[in-house]
C-alpha positions as CSV (number, residue, x, y, z in Angstrom):
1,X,0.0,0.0,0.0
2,X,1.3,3.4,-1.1
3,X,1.6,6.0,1.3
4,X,-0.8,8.0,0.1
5,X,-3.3,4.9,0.1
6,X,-2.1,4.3,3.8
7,X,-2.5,8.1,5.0
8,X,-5.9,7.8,3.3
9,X,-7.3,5.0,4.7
10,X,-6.0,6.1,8.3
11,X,-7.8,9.7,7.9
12,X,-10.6,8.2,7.1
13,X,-10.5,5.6,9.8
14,X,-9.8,8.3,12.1
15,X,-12.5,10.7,11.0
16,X,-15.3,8.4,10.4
17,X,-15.4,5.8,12.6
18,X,-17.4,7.2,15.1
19,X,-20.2,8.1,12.3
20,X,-19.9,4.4,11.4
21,X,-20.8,2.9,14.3
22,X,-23.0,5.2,15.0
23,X,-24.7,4.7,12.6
24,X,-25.5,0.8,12.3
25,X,-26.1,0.7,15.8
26,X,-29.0,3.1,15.3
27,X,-29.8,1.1,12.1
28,X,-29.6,-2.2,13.6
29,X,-29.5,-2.0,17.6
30,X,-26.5,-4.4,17.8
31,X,-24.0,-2.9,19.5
32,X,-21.4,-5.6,18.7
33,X,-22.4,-6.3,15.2
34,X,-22.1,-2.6,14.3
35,X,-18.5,-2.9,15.7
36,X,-18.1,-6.2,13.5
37,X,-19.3,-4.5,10.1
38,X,-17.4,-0.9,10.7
39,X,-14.2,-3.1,11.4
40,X,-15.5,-5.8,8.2
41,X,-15.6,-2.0,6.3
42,X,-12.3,-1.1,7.1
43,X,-10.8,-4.7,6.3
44,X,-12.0,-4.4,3.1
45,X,-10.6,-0.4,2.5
46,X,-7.4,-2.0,2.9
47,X,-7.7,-4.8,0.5
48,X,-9.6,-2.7,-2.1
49,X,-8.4,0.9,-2.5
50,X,-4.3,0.4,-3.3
51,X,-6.0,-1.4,-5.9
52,X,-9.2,1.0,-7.2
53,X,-7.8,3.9,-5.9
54,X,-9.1,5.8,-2.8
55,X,-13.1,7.1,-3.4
56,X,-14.0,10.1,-3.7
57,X,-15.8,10.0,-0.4
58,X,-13.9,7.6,2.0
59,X,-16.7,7.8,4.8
60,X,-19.6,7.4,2.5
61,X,-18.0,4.2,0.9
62,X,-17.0,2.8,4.5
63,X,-20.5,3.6,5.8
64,X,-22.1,1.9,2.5
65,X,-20.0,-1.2,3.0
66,X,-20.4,-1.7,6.9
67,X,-24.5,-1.2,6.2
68,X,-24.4,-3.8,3.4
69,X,-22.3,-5.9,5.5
70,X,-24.7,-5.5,8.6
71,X,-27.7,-6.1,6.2
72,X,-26.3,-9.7,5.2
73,X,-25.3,-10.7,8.4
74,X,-29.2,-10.1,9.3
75,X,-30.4,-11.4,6.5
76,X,-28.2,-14.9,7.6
77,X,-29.9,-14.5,10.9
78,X,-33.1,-16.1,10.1
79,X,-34.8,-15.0,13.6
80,X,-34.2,-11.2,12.1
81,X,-34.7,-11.6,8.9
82,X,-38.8,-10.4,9.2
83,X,-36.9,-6.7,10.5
84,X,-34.8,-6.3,7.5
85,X,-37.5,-4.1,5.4
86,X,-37.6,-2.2,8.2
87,X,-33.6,-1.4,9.0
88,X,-33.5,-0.9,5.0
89,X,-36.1,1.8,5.1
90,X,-34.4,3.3,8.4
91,X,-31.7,3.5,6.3
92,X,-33.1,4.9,3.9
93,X,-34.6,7.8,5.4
94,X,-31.3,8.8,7.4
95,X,-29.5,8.8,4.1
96,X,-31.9,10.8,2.8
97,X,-32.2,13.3,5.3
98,X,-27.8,13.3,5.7
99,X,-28.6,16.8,3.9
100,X,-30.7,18.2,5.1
101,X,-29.6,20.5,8.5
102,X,-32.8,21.5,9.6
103,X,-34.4,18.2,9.6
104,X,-32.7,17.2,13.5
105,X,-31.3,20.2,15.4
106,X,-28.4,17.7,16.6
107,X,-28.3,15.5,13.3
108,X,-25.2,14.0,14.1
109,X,-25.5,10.5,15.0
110,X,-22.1,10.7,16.8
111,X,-24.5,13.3,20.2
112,X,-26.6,10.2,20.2
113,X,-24.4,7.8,20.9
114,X,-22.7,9.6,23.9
115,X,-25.9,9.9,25.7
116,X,-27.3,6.4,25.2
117,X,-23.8,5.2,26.4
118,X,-24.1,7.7,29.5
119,X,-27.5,6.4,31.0
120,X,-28.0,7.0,34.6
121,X,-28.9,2.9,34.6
122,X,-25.1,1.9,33.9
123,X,-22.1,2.4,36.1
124,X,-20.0,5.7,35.1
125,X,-17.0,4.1,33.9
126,X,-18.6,1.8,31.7
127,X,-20.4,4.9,30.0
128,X,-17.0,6.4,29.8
129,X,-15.5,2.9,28.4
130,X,-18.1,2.1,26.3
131,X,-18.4,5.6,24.3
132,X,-14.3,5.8,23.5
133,X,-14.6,2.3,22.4
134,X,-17.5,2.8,19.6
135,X,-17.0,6.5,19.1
136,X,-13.5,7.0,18.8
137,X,-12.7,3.6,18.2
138,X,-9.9,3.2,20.8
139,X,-8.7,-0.3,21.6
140,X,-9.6,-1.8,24.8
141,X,-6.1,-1.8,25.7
142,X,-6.2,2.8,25.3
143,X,-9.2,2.7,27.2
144,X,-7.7,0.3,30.4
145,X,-4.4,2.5,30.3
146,X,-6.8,5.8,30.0
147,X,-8.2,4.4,32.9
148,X,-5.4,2.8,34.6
149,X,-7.0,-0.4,35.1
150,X,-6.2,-3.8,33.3
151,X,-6.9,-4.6,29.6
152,X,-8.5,-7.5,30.9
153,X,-10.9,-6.1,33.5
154,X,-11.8,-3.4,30.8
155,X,-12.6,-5.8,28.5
156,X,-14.7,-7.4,31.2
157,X,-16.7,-3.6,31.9
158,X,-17.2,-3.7,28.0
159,X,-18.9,-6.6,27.9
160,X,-20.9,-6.0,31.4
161,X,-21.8,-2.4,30.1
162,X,-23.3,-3.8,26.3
163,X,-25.6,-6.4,28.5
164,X,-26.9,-3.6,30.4
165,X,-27.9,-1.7,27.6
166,X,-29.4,-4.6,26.4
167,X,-31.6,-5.9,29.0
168,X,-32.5,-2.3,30.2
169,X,-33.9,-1.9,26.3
170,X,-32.1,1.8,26.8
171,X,-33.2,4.0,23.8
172,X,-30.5,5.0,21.1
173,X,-31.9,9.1,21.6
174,X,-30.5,12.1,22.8
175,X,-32.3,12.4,26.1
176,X,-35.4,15.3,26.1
177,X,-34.5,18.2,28.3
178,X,-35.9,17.5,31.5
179,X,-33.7,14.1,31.1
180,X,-30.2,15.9,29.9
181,X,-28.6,17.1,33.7
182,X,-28.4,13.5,35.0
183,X,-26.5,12.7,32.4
184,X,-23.8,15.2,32.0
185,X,-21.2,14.2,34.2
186,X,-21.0,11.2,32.1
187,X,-20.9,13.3,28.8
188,X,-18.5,15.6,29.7
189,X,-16.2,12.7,31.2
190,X,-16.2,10.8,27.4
191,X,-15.4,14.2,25.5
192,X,-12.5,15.1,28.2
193,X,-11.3,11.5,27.8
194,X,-11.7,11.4,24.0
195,X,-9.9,14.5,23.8
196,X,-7.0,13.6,26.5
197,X,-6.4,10.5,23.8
198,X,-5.6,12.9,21.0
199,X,-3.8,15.9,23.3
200,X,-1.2,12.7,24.8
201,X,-1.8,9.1,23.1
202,X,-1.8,6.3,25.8
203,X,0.7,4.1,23.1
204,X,2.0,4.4,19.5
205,X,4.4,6.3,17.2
206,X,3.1,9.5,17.8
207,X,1.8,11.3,20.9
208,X,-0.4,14.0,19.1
209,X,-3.4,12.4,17.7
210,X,-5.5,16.2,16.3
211,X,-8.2,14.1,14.7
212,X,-9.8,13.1,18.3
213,X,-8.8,16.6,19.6
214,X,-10.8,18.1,16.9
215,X,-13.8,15.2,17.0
216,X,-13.8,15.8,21.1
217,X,-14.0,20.1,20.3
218,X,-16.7,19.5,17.4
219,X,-18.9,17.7,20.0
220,X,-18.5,19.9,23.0
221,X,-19.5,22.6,20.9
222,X,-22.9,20.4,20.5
223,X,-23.5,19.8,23.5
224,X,-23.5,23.6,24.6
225,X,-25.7,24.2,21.8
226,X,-27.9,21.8,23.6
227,X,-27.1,22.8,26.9
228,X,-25.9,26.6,26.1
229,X,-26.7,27.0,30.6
230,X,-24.4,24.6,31.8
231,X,-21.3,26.1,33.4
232,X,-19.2,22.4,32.9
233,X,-20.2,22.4,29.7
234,X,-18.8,25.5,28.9
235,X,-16.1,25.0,31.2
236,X,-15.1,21.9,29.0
237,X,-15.2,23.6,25.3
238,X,-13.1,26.7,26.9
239,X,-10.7,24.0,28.6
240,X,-9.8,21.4,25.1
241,X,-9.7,24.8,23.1
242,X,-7.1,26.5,25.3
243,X,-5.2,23.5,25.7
244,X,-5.6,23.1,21.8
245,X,-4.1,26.2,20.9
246,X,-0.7,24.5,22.1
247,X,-1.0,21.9,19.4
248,X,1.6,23.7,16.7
249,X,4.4,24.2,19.2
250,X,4.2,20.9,21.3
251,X,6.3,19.1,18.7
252,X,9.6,20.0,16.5
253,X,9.9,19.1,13.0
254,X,11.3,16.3,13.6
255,X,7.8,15.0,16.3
256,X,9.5,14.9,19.1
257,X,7.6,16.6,22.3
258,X,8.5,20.2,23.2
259,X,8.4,20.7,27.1
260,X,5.9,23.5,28.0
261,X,8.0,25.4,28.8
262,X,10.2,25.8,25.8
263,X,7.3,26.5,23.7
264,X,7.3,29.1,21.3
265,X,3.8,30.8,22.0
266,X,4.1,32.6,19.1
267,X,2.8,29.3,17.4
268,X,-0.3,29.0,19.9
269,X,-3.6,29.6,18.0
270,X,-4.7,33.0,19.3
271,X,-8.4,32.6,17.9
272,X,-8.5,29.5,19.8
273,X,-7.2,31.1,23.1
274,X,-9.7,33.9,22.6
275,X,-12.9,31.7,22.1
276,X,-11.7,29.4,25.3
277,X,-11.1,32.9,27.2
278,X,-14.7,34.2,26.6
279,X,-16.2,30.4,27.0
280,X,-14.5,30.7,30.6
281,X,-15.9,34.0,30.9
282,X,-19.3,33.0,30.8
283,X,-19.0,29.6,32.7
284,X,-17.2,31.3,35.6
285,X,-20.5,34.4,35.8
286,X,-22.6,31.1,36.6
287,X,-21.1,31.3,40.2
288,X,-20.7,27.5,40.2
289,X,-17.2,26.3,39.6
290,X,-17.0,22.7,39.3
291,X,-13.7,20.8,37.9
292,X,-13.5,21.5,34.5
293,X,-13.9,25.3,35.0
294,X,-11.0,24.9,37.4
295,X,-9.1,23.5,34.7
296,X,-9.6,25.7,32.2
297,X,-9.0,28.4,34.3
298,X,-5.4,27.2,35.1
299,X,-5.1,26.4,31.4
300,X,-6.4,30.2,30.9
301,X,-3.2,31.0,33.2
302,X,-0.9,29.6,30.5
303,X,-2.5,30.8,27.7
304,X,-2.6,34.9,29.2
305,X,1.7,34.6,29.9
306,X,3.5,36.2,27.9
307,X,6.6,33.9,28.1
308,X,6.9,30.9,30.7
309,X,9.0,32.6,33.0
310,X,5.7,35.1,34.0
311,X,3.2,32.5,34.5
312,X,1.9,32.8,37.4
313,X,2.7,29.6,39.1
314,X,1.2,30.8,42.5
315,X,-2.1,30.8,41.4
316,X,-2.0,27.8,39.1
317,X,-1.2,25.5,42.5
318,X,-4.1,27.5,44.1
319,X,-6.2,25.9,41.3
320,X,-5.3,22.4,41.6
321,X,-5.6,23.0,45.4
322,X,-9.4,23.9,44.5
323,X,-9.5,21.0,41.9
324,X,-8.2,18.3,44.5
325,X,-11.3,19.3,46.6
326,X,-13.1,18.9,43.3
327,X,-11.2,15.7,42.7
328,X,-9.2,14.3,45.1
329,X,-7.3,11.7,42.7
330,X,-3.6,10.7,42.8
331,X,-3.1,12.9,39.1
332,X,-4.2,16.0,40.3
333,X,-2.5,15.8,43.1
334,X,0.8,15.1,40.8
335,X,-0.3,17.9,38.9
336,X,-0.7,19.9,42.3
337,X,2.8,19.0,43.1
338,X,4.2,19.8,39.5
339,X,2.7,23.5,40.0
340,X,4.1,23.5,43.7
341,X,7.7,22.9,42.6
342,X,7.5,25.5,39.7
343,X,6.2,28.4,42.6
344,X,8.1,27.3,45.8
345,X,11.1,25.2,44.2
346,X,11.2,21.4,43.2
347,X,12.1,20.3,46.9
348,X,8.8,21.6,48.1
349,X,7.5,19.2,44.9
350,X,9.5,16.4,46.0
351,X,8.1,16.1,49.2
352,X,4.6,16.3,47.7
353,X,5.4,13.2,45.5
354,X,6.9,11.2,48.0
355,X,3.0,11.3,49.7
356,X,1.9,9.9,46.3
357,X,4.4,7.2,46.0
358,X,2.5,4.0,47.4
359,X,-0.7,5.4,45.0
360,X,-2.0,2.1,43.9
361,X,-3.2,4.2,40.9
362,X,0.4,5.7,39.9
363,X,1.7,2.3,39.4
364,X,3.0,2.1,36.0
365,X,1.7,5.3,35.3
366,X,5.3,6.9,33.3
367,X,4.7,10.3,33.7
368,X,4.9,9.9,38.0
369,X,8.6,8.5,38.0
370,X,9.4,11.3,34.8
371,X,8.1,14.1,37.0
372,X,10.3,13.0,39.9
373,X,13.3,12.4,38.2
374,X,12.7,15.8,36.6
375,X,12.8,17.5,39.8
376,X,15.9,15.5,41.4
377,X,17.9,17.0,38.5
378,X,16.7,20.4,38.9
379,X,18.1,19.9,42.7
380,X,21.2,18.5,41.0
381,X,20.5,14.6,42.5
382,X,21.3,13.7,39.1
383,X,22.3,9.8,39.8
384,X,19.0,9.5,41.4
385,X,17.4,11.4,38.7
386,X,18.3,8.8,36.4
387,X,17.3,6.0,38.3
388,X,14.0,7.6,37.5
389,X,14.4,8.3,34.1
390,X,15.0,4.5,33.8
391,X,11.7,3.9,35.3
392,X,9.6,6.3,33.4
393,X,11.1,5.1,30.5
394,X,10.2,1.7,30.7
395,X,7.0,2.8,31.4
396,X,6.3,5.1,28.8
397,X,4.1,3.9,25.5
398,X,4.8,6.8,22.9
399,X,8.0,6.8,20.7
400,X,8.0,11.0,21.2
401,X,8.1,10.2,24.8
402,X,10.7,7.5,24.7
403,X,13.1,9.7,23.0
404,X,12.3,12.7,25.1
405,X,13.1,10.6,28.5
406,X,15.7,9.4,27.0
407,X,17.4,12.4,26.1
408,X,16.9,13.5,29.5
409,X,18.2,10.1,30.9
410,X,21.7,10.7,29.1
411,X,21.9,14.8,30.0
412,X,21.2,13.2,34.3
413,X,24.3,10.7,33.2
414,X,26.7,13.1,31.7
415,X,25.8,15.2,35.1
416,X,26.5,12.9,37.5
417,X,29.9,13.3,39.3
418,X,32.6,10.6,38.1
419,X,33.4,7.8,40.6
């Protein structure tokens, strides 16, 4: 396969996966065979377009062949086959409506699947879980790191989480409005998550993934269409826009990761910052901070220095102090510690960590031991700092962040004092 074949088919895999699955498991209500026939679609992109050439509308053909493909399979099913003229003219009529905007004031299938995954009836991570794995199409295996839990006891809340939906007969609808605030904390988590995916991959070549940044932005801006009151909500969309705007300076040329720090700002996307600036605005006049107002607000901190050396490092670890009431959980108080050592000095940080260092949670998580052994070298404990390196780079899953720790692994060697 060509590269331009390859980079094709990935876009496209990238881009329209979520609208795939989306929509057979409206068409059909099988949650796993929509899965079967998007991934069935995809199998057969690869095998067909280095040799017919990429079509001219990559996610119409992929949703064309997963239908067909789901149609057969139903049609093979002879218990099902009586509700085949009835999913064809489904079909039908949602192809037929694709253009026209005014016919649904949310027509994209993609809203509908985040609420029917983040019913009150299922447990919270499941809902989380369940809308990375059909939406974004993340492996189980992103999902249980995302999570920091097992592959195999993801797999298991997958499975638990489908046969909920399926015996609770929960509707495939974006709630009505007197239905919508019992299910935003579950909303809002699967768009955070979705977009944490694409702002630092949990494993592969590359750490940036914009597609999902960009898919999570697209439908936070929904949802506070839907929900234009809802301070989260808001809070959110100004949050993954100012973190966003970093996206053109957190790599060089050649992909590996730039440190905060050594950004060049003049590379954030000022539109972006603006729009997350006025979204915060608005949230914040609500009165009711909750935790993703918090974040953007520290994010908001980055975004309004001038260079790093004026952020205002004070206030950011006032902000996570605020968030860990929010959300007491072993990463934000890393991140509390991180914003600690840049405003009273990394030995004030270390000593935070050291709490966190029996965190059942933190275990295997790379960017705990790369945080320490970042501040043991900027108190000049460069053997030790190295020790950590090693760990954090055994534990890291991107090739950006491999090189980058291990760049920093050789700079603690060449520092440390000659036996």
């Amino acid at each position: 396969m060509d590269g331009l074949t390859s980079a094709a088919l990935s876009g496209a895999f990238r881009g329209e996966w979520g609208r795939v699955v989306a929509f057979l498991i409206r068409m059909t209500g099988d949650w796993d065979l929509a899965e079967e026939c998007a991934q069935h679609a995809v199998a057969r992109a690869v095998e067909r377009w280095p040799r017919d050439g990429v079509p001219a509308n990559p996610g119409a053909w992929l949703t064309t062949t997963a239908r067909n493909r789901a149609l057969n399979v139903l049609r093979h099913r002879g218990t099902e086959a009586a509700a085949l003229p009835d999913l064809a003219a489904r079909a039908a009529a949602r192809e037929a409506a694709a253009g026209d905007a005014d016919a649904d004031p949310f027509p994209d299938e993609r809203l509908r699947l985040i609420f029917t995954c983040c019913h009150p009836a299922l447990p919270l991570e499941g809902r989380v879980a369940l809308t990375l794995r059909t939406l974004a199409g993340l492996t189980t295996a992103e999902i249980a790191r995302a999570f920091l839990v097992s592959e195999t006891a993801m797999a298991q809340r997958l499975v638990r989480t489908k046969r909920k939906i399926r015996a609770a007969a929960i509707p495939y609808r974006v709630p009505p409005a007197h239905l919508l605030a019992e299910r935003t904390g579950g909303v809002l988590g699967v768009l955070y998550l979705l977009f944490t995916e694409g702002y630092a991959a949990t494993a592969g070549p590359v750490t940036l993934r914009p597609d999902l940044c960009a898919e999570a932005i697209h439908l936070a801006r929904m949802l506070t269409r839907l929900m234009p009151d809802e301070p989260e909500a808001l809070g959110l969309l100004a949050l993954l826009l100012l973190q966003h705007s970093r996206r053109a300076a957190r790599t060089d040329q050649a992909g590996d990761l730039v440190a905060l720090y050594d950004q060049d700002r003049t590379r954030w996307d000022r539109a972006d910052i603006a729009d997350g600036l006025t979204l915060l605005d608005t949230a914040l006049a609500h009165g009711s901070p909750g935790p993703y107002q918090t974040q953007a607000a520290i994010a908001a901190c980055h975004a309004l220095a001038p260079d790093a050396a004026a952020t205002d490092w004070a206030r950011i670890a006032a902000l996570y102090a605020r968030l860990i009431d929010l959300e007491p959980t072993p990463v934000v108080r890393l991140n509390h510690a991180v914003a600690v050592a840049m405003a009273e000095g990394p030995a004030a940080g270390l000593r935070l960590l050291d709490e966190l260092a029996g965190s059942p949670q933190l275990a295997g998580y790379h960017l705990f031991p790369a945080t320490r052994a970042d501040l043991l070298r900027r108190l000049d404990r460069h053997p030790e700092a190295a020790v950590a390196y090693r760990q954090a780079l055994a534990q890291a899953r991107t090739d950006p962040e491999r090189r980058y720790l291990a760049r920093r692994l050789t700079e603690s060697l060449e520092s440390s004092p000659r036996a």
